[in-house]
N, C-alpha and C positions, 0 to 999 in steps of 0.2 A: 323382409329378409335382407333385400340390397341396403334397405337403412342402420339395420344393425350392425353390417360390414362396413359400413361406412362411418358409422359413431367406432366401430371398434380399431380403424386406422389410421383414424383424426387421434385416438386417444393413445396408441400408438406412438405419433409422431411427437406428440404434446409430451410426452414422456420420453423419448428420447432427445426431445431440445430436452428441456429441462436437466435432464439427465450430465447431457455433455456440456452445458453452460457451469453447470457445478462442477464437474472435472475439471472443467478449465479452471476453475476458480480456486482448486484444491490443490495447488502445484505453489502456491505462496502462500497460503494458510500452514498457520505455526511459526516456532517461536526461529527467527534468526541472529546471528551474530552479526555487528554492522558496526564498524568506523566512528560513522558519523553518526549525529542526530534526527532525525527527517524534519526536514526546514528549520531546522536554525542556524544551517550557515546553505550559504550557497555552494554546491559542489560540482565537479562535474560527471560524476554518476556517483551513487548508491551501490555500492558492493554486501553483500550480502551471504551469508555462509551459515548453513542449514544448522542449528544450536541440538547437538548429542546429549548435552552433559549441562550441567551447570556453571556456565561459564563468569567470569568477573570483568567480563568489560561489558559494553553497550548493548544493546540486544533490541529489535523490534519483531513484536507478536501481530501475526495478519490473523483475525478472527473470519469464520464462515461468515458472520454477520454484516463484513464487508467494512470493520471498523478494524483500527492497526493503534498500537498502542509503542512507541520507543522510551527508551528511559535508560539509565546507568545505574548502577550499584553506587547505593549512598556509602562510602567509606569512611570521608571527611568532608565535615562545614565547613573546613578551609576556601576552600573553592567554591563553586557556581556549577550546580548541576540542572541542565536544563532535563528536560521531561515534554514532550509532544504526543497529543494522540488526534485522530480525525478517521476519516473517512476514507474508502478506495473504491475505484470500479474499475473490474479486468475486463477492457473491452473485448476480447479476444484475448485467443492460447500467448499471444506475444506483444500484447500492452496494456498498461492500466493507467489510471488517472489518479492521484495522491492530493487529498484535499487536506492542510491542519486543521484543524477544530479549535487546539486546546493548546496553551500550554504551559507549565507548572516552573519556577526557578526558586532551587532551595542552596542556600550555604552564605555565608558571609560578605561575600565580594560580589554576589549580584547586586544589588543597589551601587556599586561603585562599575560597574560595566553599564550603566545604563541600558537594561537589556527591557524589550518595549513588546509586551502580549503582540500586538498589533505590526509590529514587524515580523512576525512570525504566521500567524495565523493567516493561512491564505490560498487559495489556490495553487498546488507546483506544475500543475500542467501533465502533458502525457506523458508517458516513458516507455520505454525500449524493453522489451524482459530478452534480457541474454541470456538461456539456461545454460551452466558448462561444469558438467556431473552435478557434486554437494554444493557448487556456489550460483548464484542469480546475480545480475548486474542489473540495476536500473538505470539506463540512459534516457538522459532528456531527447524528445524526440522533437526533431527542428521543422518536422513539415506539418506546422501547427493547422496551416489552412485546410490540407487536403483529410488530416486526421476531423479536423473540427466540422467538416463536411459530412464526413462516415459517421463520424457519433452520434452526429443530429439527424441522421435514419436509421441509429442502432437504437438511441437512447434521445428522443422526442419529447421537448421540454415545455 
C-alpha cells in the first residue's frame, strides 16, 4: 500500500515539473513581430511584439518544439532579404538561449553585400526575457559565467 502511494507522488511530482517546464516555455511560443533578424546583425536587444494579425514586416515564430523560425515578407528582389531559423532553450520563466542553425538570402544585392552563411550561423548566447504586457525584450545577458555555471546543472552535456 505505502508503495503505491509513493509510485503515485513521484508521478505526481514528474507531472507537475513537466507540466510548468512547458508553461514556462509557452509564454514565447508563436508568431512575433520584430525589428530585426535573429543574428544577422549584432543588436543590443531583440524587441519583440506579440503578431494579432497579419503583419508586413519582420516576424519570428518560436515553435513548442523549441525551434524559431525569423524571416520578412518577400515584396522585392531588389534588395537582400536575409531569413534565419535554429534552435532555443528557455532555461527558466526569464531566460533562454538562441542558437542559428540556418540561414537563407534571397534578392539581387546579396552577392554584392558579401553576406557569409557562417557569419551568421552561431551560437547568440543567453538573454534576458523582459515580459512588459503584449511586448518581450530579449536582452543579452552579460554574466555569462555565473548563467554557464546554472545551465550546466540544469542542462548536463
Amino acid at each position: 500500500m505505502k508503495l503505491f502511494f509513493l509510485k503515485n507522488k513521484i508521478l505526481l511530482f514528474l507531472g507537475l515539473f513537466i507540466s510548468l517546464s512547458s508553461f514556462a516555455q509557452s509564454d514565447i511560443v508563436g508568431k512575433w513581430e520584430t525589428r530585426d533578424i535573429i543574428g544577422y546583425s549584432d543588436v543590443l536587444e531583440y524587441s519583440l511584439v506579440k503578431d494579432k494579425q497579419q503583419n508586413n514586416g519582420r516576424s519570428v515564430t518560436f515553435k513548442q518544439d523549441g525551434t524559431f523560425f525569423c524571416d520578412a515578407p518577400v515584396k522585392c528582389l531588389n534588395d537582400c532579404l536575409v531569413f534565419t531559423s535554429g534552435t532555443y532553450k528557455q532555461v527558466d520563466s526569464d531566460h533562454i538561449q538562441l542558437i542559428v542553425k540556418d540561414a537563407h538570402f534571397i534578392g539581387l544585392t546579396c552577392k554584392m553585400k558579401n553576406l557569409n552563411k557562417e557569419d551568421i550561423i552561431r551560437d547568440l548566447g543567453f538573454f534576458y526575457i523582459n515580459k512588459e504586457g503584449e511586448t518581450i525584450r530579449l536582452i543579452p545577458n552579460n554574466k555569462v559565467l555565473k548563467d554557464a555555471e546554472k545551465l550546466s546543472l540544469v542542462y548536463p552535456q
